[in-house]
C-alpha positions in Angstrom: 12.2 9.2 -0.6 9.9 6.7 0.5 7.6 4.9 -2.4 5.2 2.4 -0.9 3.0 0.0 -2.6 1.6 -3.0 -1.9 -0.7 -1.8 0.9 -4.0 -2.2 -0.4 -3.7 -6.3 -0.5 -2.8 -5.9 3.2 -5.7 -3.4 4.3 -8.1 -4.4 1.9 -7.8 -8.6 1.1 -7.8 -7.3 -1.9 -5.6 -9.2 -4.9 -2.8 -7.3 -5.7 -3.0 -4.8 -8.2 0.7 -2.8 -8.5 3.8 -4.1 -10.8 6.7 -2.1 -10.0 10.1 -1.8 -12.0 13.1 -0.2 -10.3 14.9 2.6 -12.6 18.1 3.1 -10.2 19.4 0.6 -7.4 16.6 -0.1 -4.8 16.4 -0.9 -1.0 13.0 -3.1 -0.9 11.2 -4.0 2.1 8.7 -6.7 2.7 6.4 -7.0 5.5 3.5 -9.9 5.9 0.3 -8.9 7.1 0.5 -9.6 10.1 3.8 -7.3 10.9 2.2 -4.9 9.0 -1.1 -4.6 10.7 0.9 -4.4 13.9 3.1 -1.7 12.5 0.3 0.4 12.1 -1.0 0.0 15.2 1.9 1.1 17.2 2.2 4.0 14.4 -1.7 5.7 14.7 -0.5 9.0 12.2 1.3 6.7 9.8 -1.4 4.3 10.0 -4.1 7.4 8.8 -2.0 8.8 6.1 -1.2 5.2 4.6 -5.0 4.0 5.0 -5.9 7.8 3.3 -3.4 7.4 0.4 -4.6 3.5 -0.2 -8.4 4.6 0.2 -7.5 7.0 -2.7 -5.9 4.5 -4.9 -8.5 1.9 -4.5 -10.9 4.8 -5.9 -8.8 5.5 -8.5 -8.6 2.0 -9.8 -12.4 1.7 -9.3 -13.2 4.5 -11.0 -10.3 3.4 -13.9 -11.3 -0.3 -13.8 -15.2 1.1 -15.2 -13.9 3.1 -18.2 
């Protein structure tokens, strides 16, 4: 299964909102922006679903952040 977070500080400049916690043994990776970015750019479908999904969080922590 493949969990991601960290994302919208690398699309976005925006500070980093996630804290994680591990429940079982975990294999983390960590990419700079730079990699990243270029990641993406040799992965166009991955890059679309990873920019939807963080599109949709950013909303949702908007939209939490005005409650």
């Amino acid at each position: 299964m493949a969990i991601f977070f960290g994302e919208m500080s690398l699309l976005f400049d925006d500070l980093t909102s996630a804290s994680v916690k591990s429940l079982e043994p975990t294999e983390v990776f960590v990419y700079f922006k730079n990699d990243f970015l270029a990641w993406l750019k040799d992965n166009p479908k991955l890059e679309e679903e990873i920019r939807f999904i963080a599109e949709r969080r950013r909303y949702k922590n908007i939209i939490f952040a005005k409650k």
